[in-house]
N, C-alpha and C positions, 0 to 999 in steps of 0.2 A: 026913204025906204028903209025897212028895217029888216035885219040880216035876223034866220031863224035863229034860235036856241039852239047850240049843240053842247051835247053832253059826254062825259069817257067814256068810252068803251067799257073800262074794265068797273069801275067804281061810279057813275050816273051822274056826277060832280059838275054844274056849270064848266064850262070850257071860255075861257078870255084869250082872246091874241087872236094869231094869224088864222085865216079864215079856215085854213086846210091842216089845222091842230086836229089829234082825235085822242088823244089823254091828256090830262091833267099836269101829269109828272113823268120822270123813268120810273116809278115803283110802279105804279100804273101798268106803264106800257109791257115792261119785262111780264109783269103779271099776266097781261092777257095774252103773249106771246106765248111765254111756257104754259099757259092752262091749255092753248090751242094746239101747240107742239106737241104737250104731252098725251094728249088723243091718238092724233095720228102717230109716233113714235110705238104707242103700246102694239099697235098692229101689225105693223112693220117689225118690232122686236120678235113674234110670236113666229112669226112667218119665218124669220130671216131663221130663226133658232131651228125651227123644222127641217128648212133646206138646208142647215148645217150638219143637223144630225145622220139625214140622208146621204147627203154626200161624203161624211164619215162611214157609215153602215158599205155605201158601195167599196172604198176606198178600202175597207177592212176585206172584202171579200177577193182583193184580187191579191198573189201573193208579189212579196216584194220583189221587183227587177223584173217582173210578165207587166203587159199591156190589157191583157184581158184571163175570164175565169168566166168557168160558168158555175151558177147557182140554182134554188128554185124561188118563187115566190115565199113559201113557208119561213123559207129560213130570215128572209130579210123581213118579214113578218113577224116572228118571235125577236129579232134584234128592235124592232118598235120602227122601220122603215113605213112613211106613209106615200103611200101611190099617189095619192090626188093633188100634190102639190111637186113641181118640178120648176126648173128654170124654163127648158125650151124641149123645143122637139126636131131633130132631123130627120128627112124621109129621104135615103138612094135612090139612086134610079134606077133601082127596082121596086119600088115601092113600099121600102122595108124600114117601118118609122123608128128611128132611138129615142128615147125617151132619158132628158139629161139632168143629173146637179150640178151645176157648173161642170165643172172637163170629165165626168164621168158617167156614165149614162148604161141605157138596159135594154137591151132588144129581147121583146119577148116571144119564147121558140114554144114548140109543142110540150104537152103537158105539164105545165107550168116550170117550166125553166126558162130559165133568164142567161141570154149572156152579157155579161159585165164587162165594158170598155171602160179607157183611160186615156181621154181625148181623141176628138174627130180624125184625125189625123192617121190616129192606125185604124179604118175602119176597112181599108184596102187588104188590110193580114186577110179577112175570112171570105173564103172561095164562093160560101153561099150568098154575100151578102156585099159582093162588088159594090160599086159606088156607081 
């Protein structure tokens, strides 16, 4: 019985040896590792960059040594904050969803203001928005 033809991955090179070889060599292998890494990495970079800028932009809005500030949407708008992408979301038990970048996060109030927290933790400070 004769064992099919396998060929590398990265470079299409006859394969000799052990039956469950799938490159050639390590130049090979690294090669097709980093070309498949380097796909998915770009995406991930792009994203992670966004959700870093964000959670800067909030970070910038609350003053140093307070937990919380309020804002509007505009302004975190002209700093180049994008809504559509966040870590997570919590919602109290009252129904009141935060909207988070990592430990900082944005409840949004009437007429487009926003109030900015600085981890879950102090969400108990605001009378409107018990836990």
């Amino acid at each position: 019985m004769k064992r099919a033809e396998r060929q590398c991955l990265q470079c299409g090179r006859l394969l000799r040896g052990r039956i469950d070889k799938k490159f050639c060599d390590d130049n090979c292998r690294n090669a097709y590792n980093n070309n498949r890494n380097s796909r998915d990495a770009g995406i991930v970079r792009r994203v992670n960059a966004i959700l870093s800028r964000n959670r800067r932009i909030l970070a910038s809005v609350i003053p140093s040594g307070q937990t919380y500030s309020h804002t509007t949407r505009e302004v975190l708008l002209r700093q180049g904050f994008d809504f559509m992408l966040h870590t997570h979301r919590y919602t109290n038990k009252r129904g009141m969803e935060y909207i988070f970048c990592y430990e900082y996060g944005y409840l949004p109030l009437e007429n487009g203001w926003l109030l900015i927290v600085r981890g879950r933790e102090n969400l108990f400070m605001f009378p409107g928005t018990l836990l």
